[in-house]
MDTraj code that builds the backbone (N, CA, C; nanometers):
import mdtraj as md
import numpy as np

residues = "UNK UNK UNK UNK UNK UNK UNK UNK UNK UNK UNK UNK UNK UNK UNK UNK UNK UNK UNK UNK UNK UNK UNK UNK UNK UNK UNK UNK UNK UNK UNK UNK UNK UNK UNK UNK UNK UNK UNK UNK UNK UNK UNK UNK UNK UNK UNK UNK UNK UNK UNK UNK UNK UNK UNK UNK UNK UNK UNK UNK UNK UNK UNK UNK UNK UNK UNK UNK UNK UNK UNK UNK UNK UNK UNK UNK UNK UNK UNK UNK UNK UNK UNK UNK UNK UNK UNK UNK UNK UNK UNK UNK UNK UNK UNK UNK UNK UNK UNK UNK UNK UNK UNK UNK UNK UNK UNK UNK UNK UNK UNK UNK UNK UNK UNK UNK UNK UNK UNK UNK UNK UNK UNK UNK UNK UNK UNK UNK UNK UNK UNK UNK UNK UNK UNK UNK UNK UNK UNK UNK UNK UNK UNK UNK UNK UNK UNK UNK UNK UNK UNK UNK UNK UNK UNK UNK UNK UNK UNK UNK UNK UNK UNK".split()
xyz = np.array([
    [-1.4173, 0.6838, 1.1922],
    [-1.4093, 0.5483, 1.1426],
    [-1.5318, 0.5124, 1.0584],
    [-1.6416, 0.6074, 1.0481],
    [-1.7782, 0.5898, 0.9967],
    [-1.7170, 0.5446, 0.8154],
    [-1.5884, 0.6155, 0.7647],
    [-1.5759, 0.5906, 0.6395],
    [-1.5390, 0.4229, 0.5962],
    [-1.4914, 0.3634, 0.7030],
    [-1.4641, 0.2153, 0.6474],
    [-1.5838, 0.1113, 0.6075],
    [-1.7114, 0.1796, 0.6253],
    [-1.8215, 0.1398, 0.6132],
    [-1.8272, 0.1479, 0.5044],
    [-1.7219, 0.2293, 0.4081],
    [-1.7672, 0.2301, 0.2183],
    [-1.6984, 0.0754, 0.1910],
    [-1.6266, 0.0442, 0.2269],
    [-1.5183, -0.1050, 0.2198],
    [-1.5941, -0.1774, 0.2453],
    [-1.7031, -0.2070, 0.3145],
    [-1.8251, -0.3317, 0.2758],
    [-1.8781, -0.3582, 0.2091],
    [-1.8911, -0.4754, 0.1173],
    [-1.9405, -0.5453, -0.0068],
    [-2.0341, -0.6156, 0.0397],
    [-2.1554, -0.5942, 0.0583],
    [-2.2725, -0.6944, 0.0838],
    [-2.2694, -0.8334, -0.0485],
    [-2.2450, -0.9140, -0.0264],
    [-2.2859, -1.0487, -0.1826],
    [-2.3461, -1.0931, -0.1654],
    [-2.4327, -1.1246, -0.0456],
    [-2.5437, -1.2295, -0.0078],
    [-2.6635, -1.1742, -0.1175],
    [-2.6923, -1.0589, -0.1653],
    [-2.7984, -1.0535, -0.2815],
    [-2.7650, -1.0416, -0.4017],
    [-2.6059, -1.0497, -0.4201],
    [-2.6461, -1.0706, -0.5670],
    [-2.5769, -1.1960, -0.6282],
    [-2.6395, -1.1705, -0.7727],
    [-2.6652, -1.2939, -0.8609],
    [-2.4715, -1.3579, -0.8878],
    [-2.5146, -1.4677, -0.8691],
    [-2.4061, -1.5685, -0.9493],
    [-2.3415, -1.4877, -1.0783],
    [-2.2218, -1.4645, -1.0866],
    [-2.1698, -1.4164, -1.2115],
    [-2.0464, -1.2918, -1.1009],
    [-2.0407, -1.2156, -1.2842],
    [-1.9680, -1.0624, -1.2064],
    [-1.9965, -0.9427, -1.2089],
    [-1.9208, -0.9138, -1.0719],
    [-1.9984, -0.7591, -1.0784],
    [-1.8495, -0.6655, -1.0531],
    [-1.8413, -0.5571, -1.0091],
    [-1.7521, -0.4667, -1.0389],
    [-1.8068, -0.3228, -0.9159],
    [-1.7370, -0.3017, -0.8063],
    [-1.7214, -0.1873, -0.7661],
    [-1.5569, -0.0288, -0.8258],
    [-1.6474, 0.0434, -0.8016],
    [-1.5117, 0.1587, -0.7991],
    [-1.5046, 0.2668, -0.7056],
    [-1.4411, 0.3080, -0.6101],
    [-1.4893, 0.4180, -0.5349],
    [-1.3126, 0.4472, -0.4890],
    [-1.3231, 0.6706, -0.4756],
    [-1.2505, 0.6754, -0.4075],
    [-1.2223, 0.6692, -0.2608],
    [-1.0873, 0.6679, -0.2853],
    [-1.0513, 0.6006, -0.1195],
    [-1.0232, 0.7353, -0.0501],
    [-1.1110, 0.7290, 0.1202],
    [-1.1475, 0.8181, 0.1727],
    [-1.0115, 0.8813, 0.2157],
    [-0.9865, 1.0068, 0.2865],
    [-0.8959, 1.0509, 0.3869],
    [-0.8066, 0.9798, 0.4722],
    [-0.9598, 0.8932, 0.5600],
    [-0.9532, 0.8162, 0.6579],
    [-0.8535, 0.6917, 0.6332],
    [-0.8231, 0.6911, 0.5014],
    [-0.7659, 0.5315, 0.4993],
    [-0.6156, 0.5938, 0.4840],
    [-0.5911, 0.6827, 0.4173],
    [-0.4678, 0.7271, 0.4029],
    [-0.4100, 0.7885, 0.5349],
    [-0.4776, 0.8048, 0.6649],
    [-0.4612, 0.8562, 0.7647],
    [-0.4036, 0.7215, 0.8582],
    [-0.4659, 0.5894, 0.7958],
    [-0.3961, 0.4850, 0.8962],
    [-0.2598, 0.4320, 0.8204],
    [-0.2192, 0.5184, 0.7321],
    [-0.0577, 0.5051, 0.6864],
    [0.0220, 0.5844, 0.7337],
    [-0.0042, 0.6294, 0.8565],
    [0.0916, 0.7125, 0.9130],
    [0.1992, 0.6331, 0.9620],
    [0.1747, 0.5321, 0.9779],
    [0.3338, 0.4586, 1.0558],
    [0.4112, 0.4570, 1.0209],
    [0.3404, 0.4286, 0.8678],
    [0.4709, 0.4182, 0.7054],
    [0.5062, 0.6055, 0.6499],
    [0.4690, 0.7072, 0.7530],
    [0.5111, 0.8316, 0.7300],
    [0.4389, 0.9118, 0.6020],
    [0.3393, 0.8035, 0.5359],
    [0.2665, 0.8585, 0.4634],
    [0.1447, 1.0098, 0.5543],
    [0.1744, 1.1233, 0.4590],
    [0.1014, 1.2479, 0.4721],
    [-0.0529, 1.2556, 0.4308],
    [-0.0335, 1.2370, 0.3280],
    [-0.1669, 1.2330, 0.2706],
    [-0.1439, 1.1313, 0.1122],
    [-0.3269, 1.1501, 0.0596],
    [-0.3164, 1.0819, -0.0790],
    [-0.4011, 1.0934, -0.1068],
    [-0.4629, 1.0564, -0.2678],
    [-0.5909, 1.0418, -0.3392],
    [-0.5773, 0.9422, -0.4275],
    [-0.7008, 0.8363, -0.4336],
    [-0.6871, 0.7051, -0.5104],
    [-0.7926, 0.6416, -0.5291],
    [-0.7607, 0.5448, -0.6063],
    [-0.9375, 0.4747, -0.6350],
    [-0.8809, 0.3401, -0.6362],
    [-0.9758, 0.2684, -0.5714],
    [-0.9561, 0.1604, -0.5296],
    [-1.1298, 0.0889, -0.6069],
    [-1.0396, 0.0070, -0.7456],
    [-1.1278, -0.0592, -0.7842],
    [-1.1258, -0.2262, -0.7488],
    [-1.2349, -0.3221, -0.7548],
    [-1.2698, -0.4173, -0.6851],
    [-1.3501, -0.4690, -0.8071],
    [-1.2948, -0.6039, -0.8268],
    [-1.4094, -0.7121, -0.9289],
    [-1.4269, -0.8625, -0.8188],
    [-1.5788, -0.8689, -0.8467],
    [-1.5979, -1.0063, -0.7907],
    [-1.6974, -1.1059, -0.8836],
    [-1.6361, -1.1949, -0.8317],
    [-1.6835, -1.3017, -0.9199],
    [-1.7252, -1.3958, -0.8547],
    [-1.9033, -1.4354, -0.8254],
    [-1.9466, -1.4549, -0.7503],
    [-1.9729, -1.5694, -0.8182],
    [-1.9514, -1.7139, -0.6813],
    [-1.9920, -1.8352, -0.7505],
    [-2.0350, -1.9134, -0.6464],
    [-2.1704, -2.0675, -0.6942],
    [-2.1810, -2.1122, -0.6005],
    [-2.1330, -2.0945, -0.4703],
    [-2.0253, -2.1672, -0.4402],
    [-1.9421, -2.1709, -0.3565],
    [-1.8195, -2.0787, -0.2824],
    [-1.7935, -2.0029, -0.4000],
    [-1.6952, -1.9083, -0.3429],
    [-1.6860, -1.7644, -0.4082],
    [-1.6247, -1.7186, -0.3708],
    [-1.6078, -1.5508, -0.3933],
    [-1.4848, -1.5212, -0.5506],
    [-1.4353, -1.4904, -0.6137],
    [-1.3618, -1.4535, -0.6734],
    [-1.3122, -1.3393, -0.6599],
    [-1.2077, -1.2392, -0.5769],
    [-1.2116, -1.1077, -0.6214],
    [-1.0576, -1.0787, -0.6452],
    [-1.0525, -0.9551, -0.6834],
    [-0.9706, -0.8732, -0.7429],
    [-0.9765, -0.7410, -0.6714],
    [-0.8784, -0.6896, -0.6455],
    [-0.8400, -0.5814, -0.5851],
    [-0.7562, -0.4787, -0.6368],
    [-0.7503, -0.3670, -0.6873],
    [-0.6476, -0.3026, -0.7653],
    [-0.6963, -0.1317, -0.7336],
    [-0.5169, -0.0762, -0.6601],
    [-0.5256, 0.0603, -0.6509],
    [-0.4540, 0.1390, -0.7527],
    [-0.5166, 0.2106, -0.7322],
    [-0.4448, 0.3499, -0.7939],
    [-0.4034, 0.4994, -0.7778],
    [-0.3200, 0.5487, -0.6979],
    [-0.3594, 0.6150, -0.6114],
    [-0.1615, 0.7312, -0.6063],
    [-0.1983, 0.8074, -0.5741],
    [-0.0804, 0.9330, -0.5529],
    [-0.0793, 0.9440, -0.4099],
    [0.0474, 0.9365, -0.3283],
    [0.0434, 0.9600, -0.1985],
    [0.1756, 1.0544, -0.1755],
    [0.1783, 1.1374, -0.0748],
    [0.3158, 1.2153, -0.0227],
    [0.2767, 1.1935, 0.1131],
    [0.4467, 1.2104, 0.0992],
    [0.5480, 1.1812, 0.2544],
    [0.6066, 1.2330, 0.2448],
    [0.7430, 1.2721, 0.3586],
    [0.8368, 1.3469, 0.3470],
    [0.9787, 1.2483, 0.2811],
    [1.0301, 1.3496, 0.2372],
    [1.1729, 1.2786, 0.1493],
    [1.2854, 1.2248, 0.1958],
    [1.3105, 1.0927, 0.2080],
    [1.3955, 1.0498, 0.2867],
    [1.5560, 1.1074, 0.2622],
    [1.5856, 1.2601, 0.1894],
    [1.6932, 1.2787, 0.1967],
    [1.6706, 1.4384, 0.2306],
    [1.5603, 1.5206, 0.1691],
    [1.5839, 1.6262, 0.2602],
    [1.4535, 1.6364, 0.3269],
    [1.3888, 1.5780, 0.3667],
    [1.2773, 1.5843, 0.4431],
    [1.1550, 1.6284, 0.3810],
    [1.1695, 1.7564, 0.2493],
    [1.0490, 1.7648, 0.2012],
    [0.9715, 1.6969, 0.1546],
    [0.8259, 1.7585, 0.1179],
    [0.6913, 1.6800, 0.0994],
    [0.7083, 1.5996, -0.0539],
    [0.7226, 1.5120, -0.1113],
    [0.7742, 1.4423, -0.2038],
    [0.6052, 1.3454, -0.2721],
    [0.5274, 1.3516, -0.3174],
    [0.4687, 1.3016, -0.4252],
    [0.4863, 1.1981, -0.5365],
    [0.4262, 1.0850, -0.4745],
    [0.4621, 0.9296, -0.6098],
    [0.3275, 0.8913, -0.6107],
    [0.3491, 0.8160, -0.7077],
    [0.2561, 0.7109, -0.7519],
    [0.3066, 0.5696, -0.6964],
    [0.0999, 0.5413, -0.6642],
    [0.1827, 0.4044, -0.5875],
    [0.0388, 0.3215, -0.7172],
    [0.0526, 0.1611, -0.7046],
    [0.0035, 0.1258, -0.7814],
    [0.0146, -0.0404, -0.7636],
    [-0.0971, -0.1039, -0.7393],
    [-0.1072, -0.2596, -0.7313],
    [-0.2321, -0.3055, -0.7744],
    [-0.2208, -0.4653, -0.7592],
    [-0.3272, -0.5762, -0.7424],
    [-0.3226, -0.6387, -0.6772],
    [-0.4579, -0.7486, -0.6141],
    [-0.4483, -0.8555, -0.5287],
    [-0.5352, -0.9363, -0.5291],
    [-0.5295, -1.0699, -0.5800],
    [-0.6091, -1.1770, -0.5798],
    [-0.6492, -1.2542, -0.5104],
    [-0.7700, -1.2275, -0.4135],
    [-0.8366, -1.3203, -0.3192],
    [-0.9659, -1.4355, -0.3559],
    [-0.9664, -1.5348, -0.2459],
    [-1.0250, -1.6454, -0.2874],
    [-1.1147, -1.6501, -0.1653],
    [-1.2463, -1.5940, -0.1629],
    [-1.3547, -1.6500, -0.0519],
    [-1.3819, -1.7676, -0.0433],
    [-1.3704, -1.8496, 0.0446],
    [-1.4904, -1.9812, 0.0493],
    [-1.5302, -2.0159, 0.1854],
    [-1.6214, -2.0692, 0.2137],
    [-1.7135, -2.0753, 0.3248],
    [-1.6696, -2.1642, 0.4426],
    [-1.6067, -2.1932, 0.5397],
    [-1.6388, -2.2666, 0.6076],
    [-1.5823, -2.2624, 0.7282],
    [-1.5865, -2.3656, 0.7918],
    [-1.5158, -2.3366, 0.9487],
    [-1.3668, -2.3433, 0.9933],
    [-1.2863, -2.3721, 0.9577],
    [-1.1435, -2.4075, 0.9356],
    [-1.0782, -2.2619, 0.8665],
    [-0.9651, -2.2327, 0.9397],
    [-0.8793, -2.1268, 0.9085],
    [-0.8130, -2.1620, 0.7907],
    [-0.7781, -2.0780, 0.7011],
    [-0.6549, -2.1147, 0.6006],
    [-0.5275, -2.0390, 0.6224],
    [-0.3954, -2.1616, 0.6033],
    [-0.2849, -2.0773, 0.6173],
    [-0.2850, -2.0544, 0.4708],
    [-0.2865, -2.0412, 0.3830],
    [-0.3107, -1.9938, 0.2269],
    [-0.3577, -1.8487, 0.2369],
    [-0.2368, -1.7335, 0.2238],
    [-0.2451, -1.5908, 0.2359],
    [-0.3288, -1.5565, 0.1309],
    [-0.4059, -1.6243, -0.0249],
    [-0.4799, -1.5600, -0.0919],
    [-0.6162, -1.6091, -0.0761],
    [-0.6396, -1.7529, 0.0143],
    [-0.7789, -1.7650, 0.0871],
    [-0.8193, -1.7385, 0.1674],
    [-0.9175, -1.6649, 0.2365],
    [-0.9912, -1.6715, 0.3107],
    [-1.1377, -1.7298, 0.3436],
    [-1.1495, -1.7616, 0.4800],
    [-1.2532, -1.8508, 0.4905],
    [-1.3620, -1.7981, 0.5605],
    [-1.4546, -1.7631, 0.4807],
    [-1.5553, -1.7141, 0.5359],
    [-1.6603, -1.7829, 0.6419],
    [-1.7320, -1.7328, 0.7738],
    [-1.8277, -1.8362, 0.7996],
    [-1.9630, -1.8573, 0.7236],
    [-2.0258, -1.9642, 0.7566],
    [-2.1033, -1.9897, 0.6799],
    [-2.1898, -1.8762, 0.6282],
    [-2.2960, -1.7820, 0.7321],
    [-2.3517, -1.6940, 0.7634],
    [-2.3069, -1.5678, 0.6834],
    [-2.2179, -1.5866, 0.6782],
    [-2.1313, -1.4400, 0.6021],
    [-2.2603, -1.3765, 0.5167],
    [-2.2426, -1.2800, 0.5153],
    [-2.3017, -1.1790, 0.4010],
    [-2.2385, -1.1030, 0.3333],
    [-2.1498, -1.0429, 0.3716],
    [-2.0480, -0.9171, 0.3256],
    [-1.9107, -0.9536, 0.3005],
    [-1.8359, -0.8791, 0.2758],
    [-1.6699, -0.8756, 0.2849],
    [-1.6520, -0.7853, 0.3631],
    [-1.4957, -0.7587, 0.3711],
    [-1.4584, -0.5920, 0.4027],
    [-1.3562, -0.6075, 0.3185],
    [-1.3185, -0.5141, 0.2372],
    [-1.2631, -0.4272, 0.1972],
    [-1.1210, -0.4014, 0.2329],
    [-1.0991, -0.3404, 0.3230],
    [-1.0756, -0.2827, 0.4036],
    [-0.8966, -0.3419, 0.4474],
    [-0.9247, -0.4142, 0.4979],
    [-0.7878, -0.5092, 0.5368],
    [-0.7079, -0.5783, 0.3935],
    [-0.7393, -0.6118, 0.2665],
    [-0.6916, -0.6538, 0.1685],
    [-0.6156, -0.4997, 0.0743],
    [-0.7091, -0.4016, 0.0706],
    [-0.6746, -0.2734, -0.0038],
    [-0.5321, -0.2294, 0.1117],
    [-0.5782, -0.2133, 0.2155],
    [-0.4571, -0.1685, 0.3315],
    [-0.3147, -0.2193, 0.2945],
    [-0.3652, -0.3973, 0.2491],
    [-0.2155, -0.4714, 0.2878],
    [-0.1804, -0.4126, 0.1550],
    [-0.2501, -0.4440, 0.0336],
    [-0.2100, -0.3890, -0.0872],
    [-0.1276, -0.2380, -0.1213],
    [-0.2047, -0.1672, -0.0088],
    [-0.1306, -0.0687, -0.0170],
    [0.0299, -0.0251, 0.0374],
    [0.0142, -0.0691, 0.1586],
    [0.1444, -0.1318, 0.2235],
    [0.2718, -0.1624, 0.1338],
    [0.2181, -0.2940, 0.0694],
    [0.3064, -0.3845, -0.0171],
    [0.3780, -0.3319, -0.1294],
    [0.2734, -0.2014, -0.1536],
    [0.3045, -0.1324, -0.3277],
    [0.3670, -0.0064, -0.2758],
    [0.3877, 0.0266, -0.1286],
    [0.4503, 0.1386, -0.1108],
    [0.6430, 0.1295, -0.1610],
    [0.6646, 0.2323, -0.2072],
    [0.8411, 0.1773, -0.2066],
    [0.9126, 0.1716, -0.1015],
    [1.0530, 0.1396, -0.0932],
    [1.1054, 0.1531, 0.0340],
    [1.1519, 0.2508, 0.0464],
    [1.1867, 0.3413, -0.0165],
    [1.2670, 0.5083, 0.0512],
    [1.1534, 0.5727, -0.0646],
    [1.1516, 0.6915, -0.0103],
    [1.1003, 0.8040, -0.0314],
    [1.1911, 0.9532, -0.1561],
    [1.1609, 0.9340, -0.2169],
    [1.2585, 1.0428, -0.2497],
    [1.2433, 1.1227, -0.3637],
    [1.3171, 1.2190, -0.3461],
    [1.2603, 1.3284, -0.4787],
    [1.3257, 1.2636, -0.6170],
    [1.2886, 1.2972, -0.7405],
    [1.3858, 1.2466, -0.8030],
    [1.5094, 1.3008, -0.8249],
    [1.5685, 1.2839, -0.9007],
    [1.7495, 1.3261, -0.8792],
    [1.7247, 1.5045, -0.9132],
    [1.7602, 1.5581, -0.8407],
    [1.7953, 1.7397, -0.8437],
    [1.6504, 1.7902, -0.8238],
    [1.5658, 1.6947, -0.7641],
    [1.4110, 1.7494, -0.7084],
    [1.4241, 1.8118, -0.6004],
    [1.5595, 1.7574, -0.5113],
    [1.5251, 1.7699, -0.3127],
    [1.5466, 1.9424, -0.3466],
    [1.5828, 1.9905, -0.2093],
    [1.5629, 2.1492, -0.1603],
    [1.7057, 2.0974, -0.2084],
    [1.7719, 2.2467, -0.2335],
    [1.9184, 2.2825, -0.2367],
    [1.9922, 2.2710, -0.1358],
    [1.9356, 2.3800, -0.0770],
    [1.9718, 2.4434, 0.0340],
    [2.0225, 2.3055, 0.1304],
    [1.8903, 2.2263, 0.1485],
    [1.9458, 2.0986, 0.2471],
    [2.0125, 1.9928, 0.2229],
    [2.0482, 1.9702, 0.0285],
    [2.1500, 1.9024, 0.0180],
    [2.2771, 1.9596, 0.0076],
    [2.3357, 2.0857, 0.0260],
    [2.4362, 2.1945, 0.0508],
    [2.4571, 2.1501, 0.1976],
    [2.3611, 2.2112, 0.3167],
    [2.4053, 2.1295, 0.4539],
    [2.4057, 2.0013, 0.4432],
    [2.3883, 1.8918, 0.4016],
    [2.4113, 1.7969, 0.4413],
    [2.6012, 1.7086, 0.3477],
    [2.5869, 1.8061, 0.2638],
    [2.6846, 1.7506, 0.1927],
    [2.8047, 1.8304, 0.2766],
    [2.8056, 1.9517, 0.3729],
    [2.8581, 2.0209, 0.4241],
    [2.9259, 1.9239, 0.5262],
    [2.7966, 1.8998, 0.6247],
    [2.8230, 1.8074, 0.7491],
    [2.8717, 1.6568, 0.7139],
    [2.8956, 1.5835, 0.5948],
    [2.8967, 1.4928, 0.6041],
    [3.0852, 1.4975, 0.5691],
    [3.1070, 1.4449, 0.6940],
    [3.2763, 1.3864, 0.6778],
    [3.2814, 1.2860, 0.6848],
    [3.3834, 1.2447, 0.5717],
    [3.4146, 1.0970, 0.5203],
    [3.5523, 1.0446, 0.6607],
    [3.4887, 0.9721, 0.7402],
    [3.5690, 0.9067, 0.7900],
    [3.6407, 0.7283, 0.7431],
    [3.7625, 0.7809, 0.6849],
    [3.8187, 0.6563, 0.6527],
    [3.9038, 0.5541, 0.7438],
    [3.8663, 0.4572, 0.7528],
    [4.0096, 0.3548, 0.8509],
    [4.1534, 0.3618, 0.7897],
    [4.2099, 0.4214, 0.8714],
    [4.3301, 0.4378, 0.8192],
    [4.4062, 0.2506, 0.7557],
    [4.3885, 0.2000, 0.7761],
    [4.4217, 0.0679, 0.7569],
    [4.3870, 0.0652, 0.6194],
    [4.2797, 0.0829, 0.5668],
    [4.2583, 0.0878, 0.4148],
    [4.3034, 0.2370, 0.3500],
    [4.4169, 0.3231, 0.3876],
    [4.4342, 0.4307, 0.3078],
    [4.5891, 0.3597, 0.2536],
    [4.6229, 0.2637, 0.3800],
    [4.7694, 0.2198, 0.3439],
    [4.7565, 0.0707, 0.2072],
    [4.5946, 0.0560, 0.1903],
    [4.6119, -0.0672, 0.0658],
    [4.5770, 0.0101, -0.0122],
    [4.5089, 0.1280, -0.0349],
    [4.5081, 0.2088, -0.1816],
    [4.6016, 0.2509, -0.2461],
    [4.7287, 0.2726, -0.1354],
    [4.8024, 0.3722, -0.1619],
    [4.8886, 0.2397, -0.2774],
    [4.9279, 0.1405, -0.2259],
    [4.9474, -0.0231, -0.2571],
    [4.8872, -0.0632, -0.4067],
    [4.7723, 0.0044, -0.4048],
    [4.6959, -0.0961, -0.5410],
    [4.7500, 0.0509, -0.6677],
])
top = md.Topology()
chain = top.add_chain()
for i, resn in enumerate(residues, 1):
    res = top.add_residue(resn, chain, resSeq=i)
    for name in ("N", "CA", "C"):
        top.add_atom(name, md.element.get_by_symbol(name[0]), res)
traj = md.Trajectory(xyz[None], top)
């Protein structure tokens, strides 16, 4: 877990205006996408902030190649995933239900990282997995096209026959 320590943005020293991180994103982060069946990946996760009196400005944007297995023949399948996300720091004691503010306490020094790139990544994943058309294995769309019997309700063979 020592790598989520790159996802901290210290701002308490610097100057009013903007600044700009870029770094790639470790192992470790692509390892807590396992739920979503993600295998592995490599990506860069760039970050602009825009530091003001009062509040934070940032920007969040990945870029990044990940594989999983293929939701039709199981093999290791390779995409591009790709987003942004616009957050709003500001200081104070009160929660926000406003999903692009957050409220920092006063004391704050840092950000994390960490939880905004995650959801981003999440969000920009697709919903099925898949090779593109005549990518999958042969072989396992041959068995599966093998095993798959079309069971019809007989009730609708007697309105086709009709139309």
């Amino acid at each position: 877990m020592n790598w989520k320590k790159d996802f901290l943005w210290p701002f308490s020293g610097l100057k009013v205006g903007f600044h700009e991180t870029q770094f790639a994103l470790p192992d470790g982060f692509f390892k807590e996408l396992v739920p979503f069946e993600i295998v592995s990946g490599k990506g860069v996760l760039s970050s602009k902030l825009e530091k003001k009196e009062t509040m934070l400005l940032l920007s969040v944007s990945i870029d990044a190649t990940v594989n999983a297995a293929c939701d039709r023949c199981a093999e290791e399948v390779s995409f591009p995933v790709a987003g942004a996300l616009d957050l709003v720091y500001k200081f104070g004691d009160e929660p926000s239900s406003d999903e692009s503010l957050v409220v920092l306490p006063k004391d704050a020094y840092q950000i994390d990282l960490f939880q905004p790139s995650f959801e981003l990544m999440v969000i920009s994943l697709p919903t099925r997995y898949l090779h593109h058309e005549g990518g999958c294995n042969p072989e396992i769309i041959q068995l599966l096209q093998k095993n798959d019997i079309q069971h019809t309700d007989p009730r609708w063979d007697v309105l086709k026959k009709n139309h």
